[in-house]
Residue, then its C-alpha position, 0 to 999 in steps of 0.5 A: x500500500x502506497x503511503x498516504x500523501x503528507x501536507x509537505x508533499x501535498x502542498x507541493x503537488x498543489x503548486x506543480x498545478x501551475x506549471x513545471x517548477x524547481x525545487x527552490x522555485x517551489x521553496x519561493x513559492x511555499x514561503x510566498x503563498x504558505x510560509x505565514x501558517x506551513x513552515x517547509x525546509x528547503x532539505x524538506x522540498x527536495x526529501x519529497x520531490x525524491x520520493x514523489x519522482x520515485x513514486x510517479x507523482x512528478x517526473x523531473x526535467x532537463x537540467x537548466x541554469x544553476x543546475x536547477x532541475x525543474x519538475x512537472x505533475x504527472x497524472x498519478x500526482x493530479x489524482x493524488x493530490x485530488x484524493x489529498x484535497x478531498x479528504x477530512x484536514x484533521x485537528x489543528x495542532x497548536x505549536x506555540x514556543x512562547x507558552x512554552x516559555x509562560x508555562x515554566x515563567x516562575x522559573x525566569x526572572x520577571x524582567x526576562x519574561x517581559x521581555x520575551x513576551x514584549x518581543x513577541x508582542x512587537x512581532x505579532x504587530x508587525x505581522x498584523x501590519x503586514x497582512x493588513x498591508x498585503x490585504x489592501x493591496x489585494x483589493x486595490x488591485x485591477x483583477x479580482x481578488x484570489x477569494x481563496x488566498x483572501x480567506x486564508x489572509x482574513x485568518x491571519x488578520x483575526x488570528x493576529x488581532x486575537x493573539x494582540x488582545x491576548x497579550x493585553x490580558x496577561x497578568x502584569x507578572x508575565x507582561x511586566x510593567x512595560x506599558x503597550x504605548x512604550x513598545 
């Protein structure tokens, strides 16, 4: 029995939709369309398009510039990212290094702890300016906007408004004194 397709692997069968890619253009590509919400490594792109090419998912290319080889869809990729597609997404996992961190807090000095938490904070925030930025541009632009790319952008716009106002309910212990104007 084959094994079933992995989100990594499936990600980069959907991209291969577009056209033939190499596999820095479709580390570009993931870091571009998926890197705010799917991390993926270089070392992973090319792990799984060893595997696909060896399964029969994709077929590599002639060898190009920089030695850059690119990579195309086959059938029996399309029908399996189709069965990927179709299928029940599961559970999302939270993976979220910072609570880690507030977890085991008493174990750091408070000044440490507010400043871990006031980096993250000033991290979150540029994000959030940034989706509100890419989201403005989306729907100034002259074509339609992608509804699809919209609706994952909305989540992170939501997503980062809900993680700012969770700062702001932190107990002044794990905050510290720093006030949300000074940062």
């Amino acid at each position: 029995m084959e094994r079933p397709l992995n989100p990594t692997a499936a990600s980069l069968l959907g991209f291969l939709h577009h056209g033939p890619m190499t596999g820095w253009d479709l580390v570009a590509a993931a870091q571009t369309v998926i890197g705010n919400y799917w991390t993926l490594t270089q070392s992973q792109v090319y792990r799984e398009l060893a595997a696909m090419a060896d399964g029969g998912l994709v077929v590599a290319g002639e060898r190009g510039r920089r030695d850059r080889k690119p990579y195309s869809l086959t059938d029996q990729g399309r029908d399996a990212f189709s069965e990927w597609v179709r299928r029940e997404p599961g559970p999302e996992t939270i993976r979220f290094p910072l609570l880690l961190t507030i977890v085991f807090g008493r174990h750091l000095e408070p000044e440490r702890l507010a400043e871990i938490v006031a980096g993250h904070r000033a991290t979150h925030r540029e994000r959030l300016a940034r989706y509100e930025e890419m989201r403005s541009t989306a729907l100034g632009g002259t074509d339609e906007p992608d509804v699809y790319g919209m609706a994952t952008l909305d989540f992170g716009l939501h997503y980062e408004r809900a993680v700012l106002d969770w700062f702001e309910q932190l107990p002044a212990v794990i905050r510290g004194s720093v006030q949300e104007d000074s940062v």
